[in-house]
N, C-alpha and C positions, 0 to 999 in steps of 0.2 A: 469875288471875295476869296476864295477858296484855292485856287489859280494863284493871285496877287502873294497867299500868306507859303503855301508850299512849294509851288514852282519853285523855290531857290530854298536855300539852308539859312532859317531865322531865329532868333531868339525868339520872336513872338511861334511860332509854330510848334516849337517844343513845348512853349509855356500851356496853347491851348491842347495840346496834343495830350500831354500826361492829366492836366484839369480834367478833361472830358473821360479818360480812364479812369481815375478816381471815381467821377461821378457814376461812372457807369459801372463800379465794381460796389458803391455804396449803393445804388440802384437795384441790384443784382440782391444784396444781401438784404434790404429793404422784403423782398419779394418775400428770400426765402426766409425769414424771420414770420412771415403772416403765414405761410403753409409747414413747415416745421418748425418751431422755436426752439430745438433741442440741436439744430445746423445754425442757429444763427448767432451762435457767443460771438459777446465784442473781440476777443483772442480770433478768432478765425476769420474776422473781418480786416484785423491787422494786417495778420498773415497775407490774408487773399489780396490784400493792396501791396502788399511788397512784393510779394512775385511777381503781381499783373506789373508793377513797373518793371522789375527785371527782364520780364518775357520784351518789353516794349525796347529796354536799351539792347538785347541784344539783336533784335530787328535792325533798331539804328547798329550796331556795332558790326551786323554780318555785310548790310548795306554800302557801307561807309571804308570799313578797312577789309573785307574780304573781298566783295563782287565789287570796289573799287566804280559805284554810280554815283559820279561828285556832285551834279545837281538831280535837285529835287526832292521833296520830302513828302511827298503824299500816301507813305507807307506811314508816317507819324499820324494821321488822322485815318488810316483806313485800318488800322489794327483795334485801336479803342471804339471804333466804330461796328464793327464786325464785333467784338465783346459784348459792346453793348446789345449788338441784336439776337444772340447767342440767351435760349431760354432757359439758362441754370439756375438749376432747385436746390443744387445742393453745392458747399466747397469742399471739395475732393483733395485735400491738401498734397498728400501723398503721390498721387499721382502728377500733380501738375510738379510736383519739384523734381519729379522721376524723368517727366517729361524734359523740362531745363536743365539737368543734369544732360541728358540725350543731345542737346543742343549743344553743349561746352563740347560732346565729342566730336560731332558734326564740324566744331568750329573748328576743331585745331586739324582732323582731316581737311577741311579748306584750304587750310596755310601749307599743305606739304605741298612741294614742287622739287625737281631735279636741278636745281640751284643753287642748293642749300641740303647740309647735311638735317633729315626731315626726321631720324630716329623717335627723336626731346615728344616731336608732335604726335607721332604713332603712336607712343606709347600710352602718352595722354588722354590721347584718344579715348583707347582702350579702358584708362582708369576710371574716366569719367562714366564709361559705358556697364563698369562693373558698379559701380556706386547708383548709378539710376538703377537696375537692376537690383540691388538692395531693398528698392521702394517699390518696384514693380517686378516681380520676378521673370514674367515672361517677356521683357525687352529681351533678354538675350538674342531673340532673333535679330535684332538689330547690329549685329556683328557681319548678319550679310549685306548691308548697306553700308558701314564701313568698307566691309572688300570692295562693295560697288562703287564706291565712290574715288577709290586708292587704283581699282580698273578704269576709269576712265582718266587719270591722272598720268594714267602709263605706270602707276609705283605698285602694282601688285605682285607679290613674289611670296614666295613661303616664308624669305626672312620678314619679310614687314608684318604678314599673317602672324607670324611667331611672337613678332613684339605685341599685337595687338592682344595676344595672350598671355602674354608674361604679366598684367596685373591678375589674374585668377590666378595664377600660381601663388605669387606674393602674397594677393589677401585672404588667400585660405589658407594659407599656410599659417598665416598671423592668428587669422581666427582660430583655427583647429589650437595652438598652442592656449589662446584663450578661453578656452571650452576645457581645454585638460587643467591649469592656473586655479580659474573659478569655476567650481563647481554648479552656480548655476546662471551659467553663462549661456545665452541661448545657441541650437546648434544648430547648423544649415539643414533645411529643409526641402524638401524637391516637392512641387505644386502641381496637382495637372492642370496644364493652359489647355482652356476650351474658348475658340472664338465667340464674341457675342454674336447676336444677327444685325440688321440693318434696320430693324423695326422700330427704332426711335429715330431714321432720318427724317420721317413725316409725320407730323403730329397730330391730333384731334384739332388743336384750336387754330385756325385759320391764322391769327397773329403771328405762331410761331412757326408754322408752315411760309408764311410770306419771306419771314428774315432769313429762314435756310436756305430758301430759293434764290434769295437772293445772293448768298455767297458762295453759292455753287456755281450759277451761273457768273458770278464774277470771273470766280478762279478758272473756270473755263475758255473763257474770251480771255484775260491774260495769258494762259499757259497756248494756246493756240496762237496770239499774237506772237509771241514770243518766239514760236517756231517760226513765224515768217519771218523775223528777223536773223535767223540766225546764216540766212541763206548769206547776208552782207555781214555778218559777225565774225571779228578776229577769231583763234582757234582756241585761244587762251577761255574768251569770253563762251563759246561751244562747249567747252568743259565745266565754268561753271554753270551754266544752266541745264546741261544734261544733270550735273551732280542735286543742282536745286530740284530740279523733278525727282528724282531719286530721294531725297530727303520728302518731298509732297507725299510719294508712295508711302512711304514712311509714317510717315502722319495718318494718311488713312486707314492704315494698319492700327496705329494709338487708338483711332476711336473706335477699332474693333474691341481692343482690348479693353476700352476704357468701360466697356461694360452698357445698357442698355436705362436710356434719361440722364447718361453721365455727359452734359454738355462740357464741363471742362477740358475732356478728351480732344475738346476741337481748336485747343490754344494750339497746338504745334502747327495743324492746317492752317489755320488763320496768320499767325507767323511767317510762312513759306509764303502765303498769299501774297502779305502786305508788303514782303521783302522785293517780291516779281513786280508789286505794281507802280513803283515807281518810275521805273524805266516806261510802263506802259501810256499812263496818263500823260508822260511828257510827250509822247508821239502825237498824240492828240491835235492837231494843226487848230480844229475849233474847240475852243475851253470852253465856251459854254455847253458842251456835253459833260465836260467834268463837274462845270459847277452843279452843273444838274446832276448826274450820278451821287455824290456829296449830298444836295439838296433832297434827295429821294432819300437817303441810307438816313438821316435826320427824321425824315416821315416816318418810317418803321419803327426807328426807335422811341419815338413819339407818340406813336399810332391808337395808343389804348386812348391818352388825353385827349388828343386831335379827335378822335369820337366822340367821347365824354360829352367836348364843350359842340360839337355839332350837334348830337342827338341824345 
């Protein structure tokens, strides 16, 4: 079933794709409505479904017109799936837009090539990179992923570094006039960043312990497939996936910062994930491992009821 609807690009595949997102972000605030009521306003369950679908086109959008994988969609059902298994207590609003914001940068470094005059996208890059930074202060490290990903592109130079800077110039300069205008205009503030620990990758309750495990070990078998392919891989395609791992590092970094039970932190990883695994599933020679891989990642998400009504 699973095989028949994603193996290829279908209107039915989107339709269940976003469905099952929804559900699984009304699911989600279901939860944390019964253990906080003070996280669950209707307003932040809006919120929390328009981003989850944002975060889910721009999968399809990096997929599609960036890394240029014309068949297959099985990153549409492994995104909302992986969310759905994701045990968040709380909507972290701030952070995940910080995060999506991080991703508009990532995107437009994708598009630069020696092709094409690539300035328009650096620079863009960059703006996007200062604005997530507004929501999350300590992104700024993420300026060395930009470079890293401009080095493996061949485009790294101090001019390109320079434009990727030229928005901090601009928007403080704007600000700062702002702050002198209105009087009580808020002023830039410097934050100390202190990494979190790693102490919420495993949880007390067995349930949420299983769904983590499980997309770890997903994203591992992908990112390892993935290097074996690259041995037969154009050099075009070598770059974007080195640059895709470098955005993963990325990510793991986010859920450092995202602080400790902050599950939302794990949209960007899960992102990278679902974007890698399309290409991987369609290698797949026997689909019924896929439909079963699918058919399991349903169990977890189910897994509380599935006991209920057995025991």
């Amino acid at each position: 079933m699973f095989t028949k609807i994603f193996s290829k690009t279908a209107l039915l595949g989107y339709f269940i794709a976003f469905a099952v997102l929804l559900l699984a972000v009304y699911s989600h605030h279901k939860a944390i409505l019964i253990n906080n009521p003070l996280e669950g306003s209707t307003f932040k369950l809006i919120v929390a479904g328009i981003l989850s679908v944002i975060s889910l086109i721009f999968v399809e959008w990096t997929v599609r017109r960036q890394l240029l994988f014309q068949t297959g969609s099985y990153h549409l059902l492994l995104f909302p799936l992986f969310f759905w298994i994701l045990p968040i207590n709380r909507w972290d609003i701030w952070l995940w837009i910080a995060s999506l914001l991080l991703w508009l940068s990532f995107i437009n470094i994708i598009k630069v090539d020696d092709k094409r005059n690539s300035n328009n996208f650096i620079f863009n890059a960059g703006f996007w990179l200062v604005f997530s930074i507004f929501f999350k202060v300590d992104f700024f490290y993420f300026y060395l992923t930009i470079w890293g990903m401009l080095y493996f592109k061949g485009q790294l130079s101090f001019k390109n570094i320079f434009i990727t800077l030229l928005p901090v110039f601009f928007i403080s300069i704007i600000w700062a006039t702002l702050f002198i205008l209105i009087p009580k205009f808020p002023s830039l503030q410097t934050v100390n960043v202190l990494p979190s620990n790693f102490s919420f990758l495993w949880s007390e309750l067995y349930s949420d312990s299983l769904g983590l495990f499980l997309v770890i070990i997903t994203t591992i078998l992908i990112v390892l497939k993935h290097f074996r392919m690259l041995i037969y891989s154009r050099n075009s395609q070598k770059i974007n996936f080195y640059n895709t791992t470098l955005i993963l590092f990325s990510s793991i970094i986010i859920i450092l910062f995202g602080g400790s039970g902050n599950m939302i932190s794990w949209v960007s990883f899960l992102m990278v994930t679902s974007i890698l695994s399309t290409q991987y599933f369609k290698s797949f020679n026997r689909k019924w491992l896929v439909e079963l891989f699918f058919f399991t990642c349903f169990l977890v998400v189910f897994q509380n009821e599935i006991t209920s009504i057995l025991f």
